[in-house]
C-alpha positions as a Markdown table, in Angstrom:
| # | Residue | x | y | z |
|---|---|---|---|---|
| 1 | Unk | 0.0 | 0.0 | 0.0 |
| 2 | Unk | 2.9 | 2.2 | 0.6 |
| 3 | Unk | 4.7 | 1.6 | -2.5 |
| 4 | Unk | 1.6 | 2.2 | -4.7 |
| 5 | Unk | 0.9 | 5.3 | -2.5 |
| 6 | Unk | 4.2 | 6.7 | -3.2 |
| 7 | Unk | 4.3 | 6.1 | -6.7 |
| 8 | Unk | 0.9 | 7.5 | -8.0 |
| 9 | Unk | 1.4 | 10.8 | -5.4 |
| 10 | Unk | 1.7 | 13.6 | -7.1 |
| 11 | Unk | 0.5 | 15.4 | -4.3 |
| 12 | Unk | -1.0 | 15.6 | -1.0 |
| 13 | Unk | -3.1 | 18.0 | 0.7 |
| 14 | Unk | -3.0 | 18.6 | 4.5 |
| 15 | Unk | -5.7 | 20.5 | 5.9 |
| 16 | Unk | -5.0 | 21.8 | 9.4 |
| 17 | Unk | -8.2 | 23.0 | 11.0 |
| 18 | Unk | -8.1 | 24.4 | 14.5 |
| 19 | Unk | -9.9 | 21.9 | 17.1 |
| 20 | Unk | -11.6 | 22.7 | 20.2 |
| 21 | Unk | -8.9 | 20.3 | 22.0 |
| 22 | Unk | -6.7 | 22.8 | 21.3 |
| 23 | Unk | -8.7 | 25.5 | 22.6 |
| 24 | Unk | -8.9 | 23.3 | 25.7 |
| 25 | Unk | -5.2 | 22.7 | 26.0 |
| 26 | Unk | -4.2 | 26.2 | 25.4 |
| 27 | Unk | -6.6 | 27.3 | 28.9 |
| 28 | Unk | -5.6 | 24.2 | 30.7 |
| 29 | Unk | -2.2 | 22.8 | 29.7 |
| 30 | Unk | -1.5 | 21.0 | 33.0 |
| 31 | Unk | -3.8 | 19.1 | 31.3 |
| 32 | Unk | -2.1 | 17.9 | 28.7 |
| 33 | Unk | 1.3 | 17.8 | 30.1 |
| 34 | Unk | 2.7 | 16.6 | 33.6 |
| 35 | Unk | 5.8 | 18.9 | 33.8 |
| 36 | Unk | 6.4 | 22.2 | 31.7 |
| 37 | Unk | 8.7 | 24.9 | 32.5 |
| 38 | Unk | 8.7 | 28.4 | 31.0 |
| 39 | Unk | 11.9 | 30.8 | 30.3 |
| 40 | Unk | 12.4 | 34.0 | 28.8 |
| 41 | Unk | 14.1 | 34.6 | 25.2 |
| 42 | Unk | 16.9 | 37.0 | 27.1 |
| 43 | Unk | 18.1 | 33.8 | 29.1 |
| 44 | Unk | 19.3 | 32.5 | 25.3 |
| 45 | Unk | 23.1 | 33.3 | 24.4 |
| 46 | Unk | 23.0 | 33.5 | 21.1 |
| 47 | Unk | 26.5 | 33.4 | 19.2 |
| 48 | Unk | 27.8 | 33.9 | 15.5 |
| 49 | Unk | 30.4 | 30.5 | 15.2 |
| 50 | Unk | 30.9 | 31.2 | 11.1 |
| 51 | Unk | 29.2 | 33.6 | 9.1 |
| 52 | Unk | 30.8 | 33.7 | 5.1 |
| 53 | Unk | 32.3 | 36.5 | 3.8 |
| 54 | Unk | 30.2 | 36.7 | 1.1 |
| 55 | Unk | 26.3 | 35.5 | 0.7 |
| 56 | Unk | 26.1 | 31.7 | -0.5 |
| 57 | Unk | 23.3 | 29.2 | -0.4 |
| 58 | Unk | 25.8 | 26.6 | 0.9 |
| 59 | Unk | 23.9 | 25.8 | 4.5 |
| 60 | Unk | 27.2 | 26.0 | 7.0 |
| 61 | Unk | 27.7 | 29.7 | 5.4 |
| 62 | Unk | 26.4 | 30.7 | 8.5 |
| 63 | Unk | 26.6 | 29.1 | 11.6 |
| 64 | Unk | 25.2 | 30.2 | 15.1 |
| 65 | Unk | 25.0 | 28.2 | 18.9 |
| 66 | Unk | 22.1 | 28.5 | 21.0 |
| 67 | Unk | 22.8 | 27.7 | 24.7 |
| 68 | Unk | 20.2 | 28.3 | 27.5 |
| 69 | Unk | 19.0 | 26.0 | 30.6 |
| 70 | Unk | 15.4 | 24.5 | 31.3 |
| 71 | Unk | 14.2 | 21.0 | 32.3 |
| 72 | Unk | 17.2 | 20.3 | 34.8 |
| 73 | Unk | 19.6 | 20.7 | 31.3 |
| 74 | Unk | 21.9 | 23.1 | 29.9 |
| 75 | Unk | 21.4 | 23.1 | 26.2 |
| 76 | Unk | 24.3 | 24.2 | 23.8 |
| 77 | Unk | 23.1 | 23.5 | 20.2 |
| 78 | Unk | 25.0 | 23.9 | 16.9 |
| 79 | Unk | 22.4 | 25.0 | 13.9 |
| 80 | Unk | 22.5 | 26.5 | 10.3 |
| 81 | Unk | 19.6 | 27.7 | 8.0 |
| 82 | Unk | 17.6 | 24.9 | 5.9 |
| 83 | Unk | 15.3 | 24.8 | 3.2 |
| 84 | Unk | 14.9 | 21.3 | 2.8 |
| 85 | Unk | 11.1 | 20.6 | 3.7 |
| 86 | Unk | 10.5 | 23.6 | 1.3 |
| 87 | Unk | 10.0 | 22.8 | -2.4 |
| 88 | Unk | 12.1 | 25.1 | -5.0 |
| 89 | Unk | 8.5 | 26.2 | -6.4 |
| 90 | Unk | 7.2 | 27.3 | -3.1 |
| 91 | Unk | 4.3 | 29.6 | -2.0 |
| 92 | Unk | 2.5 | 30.5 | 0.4 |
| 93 | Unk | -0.8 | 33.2 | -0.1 |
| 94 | Unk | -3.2 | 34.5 | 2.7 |
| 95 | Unk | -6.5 | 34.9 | 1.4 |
| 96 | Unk | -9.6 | 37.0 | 2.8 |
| 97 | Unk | -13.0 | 36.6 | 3.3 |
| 98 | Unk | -14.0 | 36.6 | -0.2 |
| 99 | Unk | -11.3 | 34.1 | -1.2 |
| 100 | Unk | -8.5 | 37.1 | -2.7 |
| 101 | Unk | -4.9 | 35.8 | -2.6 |
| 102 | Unk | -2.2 | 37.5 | -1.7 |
| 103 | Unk | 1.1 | 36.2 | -1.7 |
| 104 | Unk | 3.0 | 36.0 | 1.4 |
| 105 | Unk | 7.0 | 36.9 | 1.3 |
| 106 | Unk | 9.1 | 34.8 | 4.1 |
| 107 | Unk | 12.5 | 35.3 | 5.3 |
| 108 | Unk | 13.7 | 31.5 | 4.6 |
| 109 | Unk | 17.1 | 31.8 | 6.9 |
| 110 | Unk | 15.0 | 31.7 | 10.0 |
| 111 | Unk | 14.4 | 27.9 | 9.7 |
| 112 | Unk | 17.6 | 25.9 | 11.4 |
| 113 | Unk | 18.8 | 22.1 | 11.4 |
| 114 | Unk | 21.6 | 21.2 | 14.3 |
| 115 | Unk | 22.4 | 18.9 | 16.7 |
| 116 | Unk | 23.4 | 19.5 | 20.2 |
| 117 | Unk | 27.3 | 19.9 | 20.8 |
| 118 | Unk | 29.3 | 17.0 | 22.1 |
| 119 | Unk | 25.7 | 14.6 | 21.1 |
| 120 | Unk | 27.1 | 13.3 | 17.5 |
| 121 | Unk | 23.8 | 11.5 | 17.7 |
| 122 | Unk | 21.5 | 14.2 | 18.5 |
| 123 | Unk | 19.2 | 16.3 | 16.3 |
| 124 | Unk | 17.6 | 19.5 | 16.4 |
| 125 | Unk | 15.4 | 21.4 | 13.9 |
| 126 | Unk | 14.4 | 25.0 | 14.9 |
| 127 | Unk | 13.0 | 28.4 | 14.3 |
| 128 | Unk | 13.6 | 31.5 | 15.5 |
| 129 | Unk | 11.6 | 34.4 | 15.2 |
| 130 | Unk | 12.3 | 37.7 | 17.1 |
| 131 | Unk | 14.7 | 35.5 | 19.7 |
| 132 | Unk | 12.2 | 33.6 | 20.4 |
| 133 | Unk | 12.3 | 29.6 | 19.9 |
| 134 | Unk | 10.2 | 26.8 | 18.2 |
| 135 | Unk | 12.6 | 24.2 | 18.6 |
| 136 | Unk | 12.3 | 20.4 | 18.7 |
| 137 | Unk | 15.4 | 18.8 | 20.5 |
| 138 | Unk | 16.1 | 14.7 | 19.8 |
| 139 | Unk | 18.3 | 12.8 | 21.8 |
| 140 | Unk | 19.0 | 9.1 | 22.2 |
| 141 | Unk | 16.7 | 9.0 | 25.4 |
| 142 | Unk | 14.1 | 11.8 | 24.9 |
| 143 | Unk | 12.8 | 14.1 | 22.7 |
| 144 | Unk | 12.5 | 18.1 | 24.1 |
| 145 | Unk | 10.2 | 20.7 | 22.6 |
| 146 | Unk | 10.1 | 24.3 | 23.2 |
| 147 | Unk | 7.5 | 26.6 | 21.7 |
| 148 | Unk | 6.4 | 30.2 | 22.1 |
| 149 | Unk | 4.1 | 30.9 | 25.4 |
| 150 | Unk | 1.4 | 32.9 | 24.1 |
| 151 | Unk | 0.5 | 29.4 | 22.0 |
| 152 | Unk | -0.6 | 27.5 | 25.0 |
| 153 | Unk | -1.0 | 30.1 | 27.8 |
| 154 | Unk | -2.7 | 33.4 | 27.0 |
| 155 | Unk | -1.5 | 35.1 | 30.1 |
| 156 | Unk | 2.4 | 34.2 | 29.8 |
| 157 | Unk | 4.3 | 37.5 | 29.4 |
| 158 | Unk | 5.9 | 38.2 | 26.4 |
| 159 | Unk | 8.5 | 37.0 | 24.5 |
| 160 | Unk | 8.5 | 33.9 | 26.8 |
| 161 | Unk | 8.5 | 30.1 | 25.5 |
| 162 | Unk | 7.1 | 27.1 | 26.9 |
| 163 | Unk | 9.8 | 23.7 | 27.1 |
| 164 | Unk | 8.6 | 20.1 | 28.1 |
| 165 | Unk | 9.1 | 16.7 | 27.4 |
| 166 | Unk | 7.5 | 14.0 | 24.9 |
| 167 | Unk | 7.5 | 11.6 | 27.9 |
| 168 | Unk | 5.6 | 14.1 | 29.5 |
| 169 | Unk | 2.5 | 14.6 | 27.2 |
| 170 | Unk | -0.4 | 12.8 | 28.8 |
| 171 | Unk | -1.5 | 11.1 | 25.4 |
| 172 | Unk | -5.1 | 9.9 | 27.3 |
| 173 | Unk | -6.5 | 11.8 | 30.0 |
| 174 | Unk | -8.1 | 8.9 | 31.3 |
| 175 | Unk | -4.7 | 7.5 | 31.9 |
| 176 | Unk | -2.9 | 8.4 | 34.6 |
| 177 | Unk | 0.5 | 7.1 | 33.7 |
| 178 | Unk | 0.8 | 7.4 | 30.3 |
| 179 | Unk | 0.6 | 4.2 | 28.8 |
| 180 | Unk | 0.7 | 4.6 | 24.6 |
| 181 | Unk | -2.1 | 2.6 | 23.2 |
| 182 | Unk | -0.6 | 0.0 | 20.7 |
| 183 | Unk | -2.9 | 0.1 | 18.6 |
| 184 | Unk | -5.0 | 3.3 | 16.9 |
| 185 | Unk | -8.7 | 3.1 | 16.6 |
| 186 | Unk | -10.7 | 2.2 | 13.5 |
| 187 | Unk | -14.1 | 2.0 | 12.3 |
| 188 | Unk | -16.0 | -0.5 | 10.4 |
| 189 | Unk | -18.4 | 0.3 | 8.1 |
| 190 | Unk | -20.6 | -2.3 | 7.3 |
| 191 | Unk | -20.2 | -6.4 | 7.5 |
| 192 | Unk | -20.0 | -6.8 | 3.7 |
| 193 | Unk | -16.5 | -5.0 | 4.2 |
| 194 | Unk | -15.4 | -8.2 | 6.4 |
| 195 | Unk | -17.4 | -10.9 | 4.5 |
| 196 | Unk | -17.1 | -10.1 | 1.4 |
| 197 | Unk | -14.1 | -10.8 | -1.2 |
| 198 | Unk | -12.4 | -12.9 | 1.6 |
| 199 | Unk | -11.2 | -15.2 | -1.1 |
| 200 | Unk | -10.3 | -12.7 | -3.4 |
| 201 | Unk | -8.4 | -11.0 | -1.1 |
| 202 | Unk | -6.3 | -13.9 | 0.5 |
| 203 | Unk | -5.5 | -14.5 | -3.1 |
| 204 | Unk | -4.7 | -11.2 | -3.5 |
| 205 | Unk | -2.1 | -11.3 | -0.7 |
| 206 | Unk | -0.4 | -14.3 | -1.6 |
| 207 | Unk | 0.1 | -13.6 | -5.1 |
| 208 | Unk | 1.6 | -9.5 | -4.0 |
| 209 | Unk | 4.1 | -12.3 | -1.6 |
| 210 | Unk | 5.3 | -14.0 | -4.3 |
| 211 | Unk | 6.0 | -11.4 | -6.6 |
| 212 | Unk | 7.7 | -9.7 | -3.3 |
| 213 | Unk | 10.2 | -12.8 | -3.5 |
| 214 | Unk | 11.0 | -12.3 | -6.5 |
| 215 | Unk | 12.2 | -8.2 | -6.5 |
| 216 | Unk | 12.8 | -5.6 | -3.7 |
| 217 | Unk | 11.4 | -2.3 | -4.6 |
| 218 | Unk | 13.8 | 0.7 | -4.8 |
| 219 | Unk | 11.8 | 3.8 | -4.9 |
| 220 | Unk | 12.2 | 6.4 | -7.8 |
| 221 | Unk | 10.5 | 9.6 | -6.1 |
| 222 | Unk | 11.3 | 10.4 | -2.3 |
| 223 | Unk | 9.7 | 13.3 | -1.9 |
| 224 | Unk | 5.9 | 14.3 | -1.7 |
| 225 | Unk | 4.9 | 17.6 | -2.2 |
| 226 | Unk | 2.4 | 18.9 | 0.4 |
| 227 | Unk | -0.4 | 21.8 | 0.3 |
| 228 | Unk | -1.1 | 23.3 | 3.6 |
| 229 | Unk | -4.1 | 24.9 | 4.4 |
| 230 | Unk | -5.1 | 27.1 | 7.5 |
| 231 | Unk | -8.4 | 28.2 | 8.6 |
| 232 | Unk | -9.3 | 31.2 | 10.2 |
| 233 | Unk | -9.5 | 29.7 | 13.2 |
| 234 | Unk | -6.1 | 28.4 | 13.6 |
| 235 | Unk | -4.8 | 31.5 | 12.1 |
| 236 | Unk | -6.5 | 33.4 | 15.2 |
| 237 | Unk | -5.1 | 30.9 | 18.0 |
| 238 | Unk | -1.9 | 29.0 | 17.2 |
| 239 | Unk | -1.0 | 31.8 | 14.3 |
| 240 | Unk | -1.5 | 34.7 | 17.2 |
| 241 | Unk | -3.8 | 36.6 | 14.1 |
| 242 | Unk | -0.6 | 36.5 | 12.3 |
| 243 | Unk | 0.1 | 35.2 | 8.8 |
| 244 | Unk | 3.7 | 34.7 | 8.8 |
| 245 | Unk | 3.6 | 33.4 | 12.4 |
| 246 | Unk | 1.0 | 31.2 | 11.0 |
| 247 | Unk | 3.0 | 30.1 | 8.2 |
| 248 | Unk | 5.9 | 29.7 | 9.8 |
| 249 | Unk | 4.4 | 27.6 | 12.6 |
| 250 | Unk | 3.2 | 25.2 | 10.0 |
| 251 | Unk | 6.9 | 24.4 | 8.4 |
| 252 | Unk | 8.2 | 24.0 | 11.3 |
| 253 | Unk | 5.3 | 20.9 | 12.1 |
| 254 | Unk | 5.7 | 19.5 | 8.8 |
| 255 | Unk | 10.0 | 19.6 | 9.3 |
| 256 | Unk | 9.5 | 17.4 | 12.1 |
| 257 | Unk | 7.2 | 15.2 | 10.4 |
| 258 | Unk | 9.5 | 14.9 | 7.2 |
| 259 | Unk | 12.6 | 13.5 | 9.6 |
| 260 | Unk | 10.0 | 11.2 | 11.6 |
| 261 | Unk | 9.4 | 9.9 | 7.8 |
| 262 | Unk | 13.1 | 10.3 | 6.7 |
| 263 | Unk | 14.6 | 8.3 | 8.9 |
| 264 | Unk | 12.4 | 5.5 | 8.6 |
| 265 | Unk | 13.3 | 2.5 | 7.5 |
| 266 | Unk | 10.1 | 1.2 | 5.4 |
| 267 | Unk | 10.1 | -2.8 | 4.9 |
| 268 | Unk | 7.2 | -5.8 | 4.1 |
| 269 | Unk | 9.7 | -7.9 | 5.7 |
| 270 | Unk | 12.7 | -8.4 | 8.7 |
| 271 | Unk | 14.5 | -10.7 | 5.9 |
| 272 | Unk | 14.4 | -7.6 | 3.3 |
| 273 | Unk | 16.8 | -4.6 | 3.5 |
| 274 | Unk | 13.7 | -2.5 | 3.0 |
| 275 | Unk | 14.5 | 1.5 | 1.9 |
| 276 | Unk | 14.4 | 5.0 | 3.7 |
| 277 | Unk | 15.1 | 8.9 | 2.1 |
| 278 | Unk | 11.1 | 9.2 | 2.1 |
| 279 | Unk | 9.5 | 12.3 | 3.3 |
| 280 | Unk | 7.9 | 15.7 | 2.2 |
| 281 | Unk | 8.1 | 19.4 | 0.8 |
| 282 | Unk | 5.5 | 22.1 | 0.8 |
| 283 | Unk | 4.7 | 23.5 | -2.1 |
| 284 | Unk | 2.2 | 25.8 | -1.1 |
| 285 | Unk | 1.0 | 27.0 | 2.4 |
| 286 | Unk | -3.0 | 28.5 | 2.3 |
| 287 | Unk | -3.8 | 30.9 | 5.3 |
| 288 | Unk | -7.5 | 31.9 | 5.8 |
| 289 | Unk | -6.9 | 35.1 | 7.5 |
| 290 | Unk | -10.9 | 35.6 | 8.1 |
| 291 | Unk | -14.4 | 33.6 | 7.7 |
| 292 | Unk | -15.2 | 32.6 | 4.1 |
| 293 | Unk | -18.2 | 34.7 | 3.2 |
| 294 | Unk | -21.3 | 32.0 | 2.2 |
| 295 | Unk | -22.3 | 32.2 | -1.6 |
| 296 | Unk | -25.7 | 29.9 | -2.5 |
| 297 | Unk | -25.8 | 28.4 | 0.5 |
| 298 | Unk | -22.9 | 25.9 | 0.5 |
| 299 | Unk | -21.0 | 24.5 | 3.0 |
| 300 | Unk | -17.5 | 25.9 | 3.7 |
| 301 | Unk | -14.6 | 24.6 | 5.8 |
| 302 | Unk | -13.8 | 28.1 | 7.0 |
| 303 | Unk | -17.0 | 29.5 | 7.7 |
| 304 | Unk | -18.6 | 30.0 | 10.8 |
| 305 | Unk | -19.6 | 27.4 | 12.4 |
| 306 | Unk | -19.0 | 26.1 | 16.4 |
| 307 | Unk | -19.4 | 22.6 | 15.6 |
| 308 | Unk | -18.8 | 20.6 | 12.6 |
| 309 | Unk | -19.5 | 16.9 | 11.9 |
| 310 | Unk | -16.2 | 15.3 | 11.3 |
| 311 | Unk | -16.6 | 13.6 | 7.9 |
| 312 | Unk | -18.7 | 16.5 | 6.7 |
| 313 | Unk | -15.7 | 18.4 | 7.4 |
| 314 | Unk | -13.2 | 16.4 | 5.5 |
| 315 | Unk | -15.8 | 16.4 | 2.8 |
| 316 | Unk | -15.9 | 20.6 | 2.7 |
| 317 | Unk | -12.2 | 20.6 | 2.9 |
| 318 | Unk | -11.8 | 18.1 | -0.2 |
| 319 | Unk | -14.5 | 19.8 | -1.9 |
| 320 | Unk | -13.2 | 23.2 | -1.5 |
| 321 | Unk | -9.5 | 22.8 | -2.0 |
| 322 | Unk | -9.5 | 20.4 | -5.2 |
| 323 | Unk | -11.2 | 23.4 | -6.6 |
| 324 | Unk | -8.3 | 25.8 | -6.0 |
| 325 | Unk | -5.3 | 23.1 | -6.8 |
């Protein structure tokens, strides 16, 4: 399924629509998280380790280290600007109420890929805006994050971020220590999808084994371009009614996705070698900066609405975007 995704994808389109779970987390983050800390941008030392004497597109033109304490560490991290999760055709547009575009100029040296000094096997992807950090921090025994305050608590003074700990996110609320599920939840729609084509399908499978035996599949495209699409609603709460904040907040979720997928290794079997280098770019980033004004009566997926049923939605979205792609 994975192969035949990859090969036929021309594109994929991401919709990220703001949720009232995040509303909830943003008021009540103790919630969410068992430990958290906060610090100010002015206890980050920022210095210049190599800037080139003349502009160049090589990445280590410029290097900078980052060191600051929170979470019982001192962090020293090594980083220089990258554009990898950002395709060569790239756009991003913020459109109004009555669907106008206008395009949306970034400042692409903001976004940094590192690693932590003295950690060769660490990793850190970053960006930095006005001093202050949107940084994820991987080591070999847990993963730090450290985003802007204002994102999860509205009364956090300013220019202050928040830092805490994957092993710290309370993934159910109903559990008290955390366990991760092992499995995710599905739905079944129907007892002909279960009954039916049994045959076929066990058929299907051995056949798709066999032909596996005889050839190991080497991938010819490793990257998957990606529209993003905002609606007002997340532009208002995790964009701060900012588009570039918006923007930029949405490449730097999608850069940690892409290494997630990256450095995967993606196999049918433990006897085959299987392949890795998969991952993304955006192409185009779509901010709704205000409600979609209604015309005849159709649904939109940025109009005004409190509550929305979750595969009408997804419908709108589809509906809606295919149109402008």
């Amino acid at each position: 399924m994975f192969t035949k995704c990859i090969n036929c994808c021309g594109s994929i389109i991401i919709y990220v629509l703001f949720a009232c779970l995040l509303v909830e987390n943003c008021v009540a983050l103790k919630r969410t998280l068992r430990h958290y800390e906060v610090f100010h941008k002015d206890d980050v030392v920022h210095r210049i380790v190599k800037r080139g004497a003349k502009q160049s597109s090589n990445p280590y033109n410029t290097i900078k280290e980052l060191e600051f304490k929170t979470l019982g560490k001192n962090f020293r991290v090594i980083l220089h600007p990258h554009r990898d999760v950002l395709h060569s055709k790239f756009r991003a547009y913020a459109v109004d109420a009555d669907g106008n575009e206008t395009v949306v100029h970034l400042d692409h040296d903001n976004f940094y890929t590192g690693r932590v000094f003295g950690k060769l096997e660490s990793s850190v992807r970053a960006h930095i805006e006005d001093g202050t950090l949107t940084m994820s921090i991987e080591l070999p025994e847990e993963t730090y994050h450290i985003e802007p305050s204002w994102r999860h608590l509205p009364t956090a003074k300013k220019h202050t971020m928040v830092a805490y700990k994957t092993s710290d996110v309370k993934l159910n609320q109903h559990d008290a220590q955390g366990i991760v599920p092992k499995t995710c939840g599905y739905i079944k729609e129907g007892r002909e999808l279960e009954s039916n084509d049994i045959d076929d399908n066990a058929e299907h499978l051995a056949r798709e084994k066999r032909q596996a035996d005889q050839y190991e599949y080497t991938p010819t495209k490793t990257r998957c371009p990606l529209l993003l699409v905002a609606d007002y609603r997340f532009f208002q709460e995790m964009g701060g009614g900012n588009t570039k904040t918006t923007i930029n907040y949405l490449i730097s979720l999608i850069d940690r996705v892409h290494k997630i997928y990256n450095d995967t290794v993606w196999q049918d079997r433990s006897d085959q070698e299987g392949f890795k280098g998969m991952g993304f770019v955006i192409k185009k980033i779509v901010v709704h900066s205000e409600p979609t004004r209604l015309r005849g009566g159709e649904a939109h997926y940025n109009m005004i609405r409190e509550k929305w049923d979750v595969r009408n939605l997804l419908e709108s979205t589809s509906r809606m975007a295919t149109r402008s792609t």
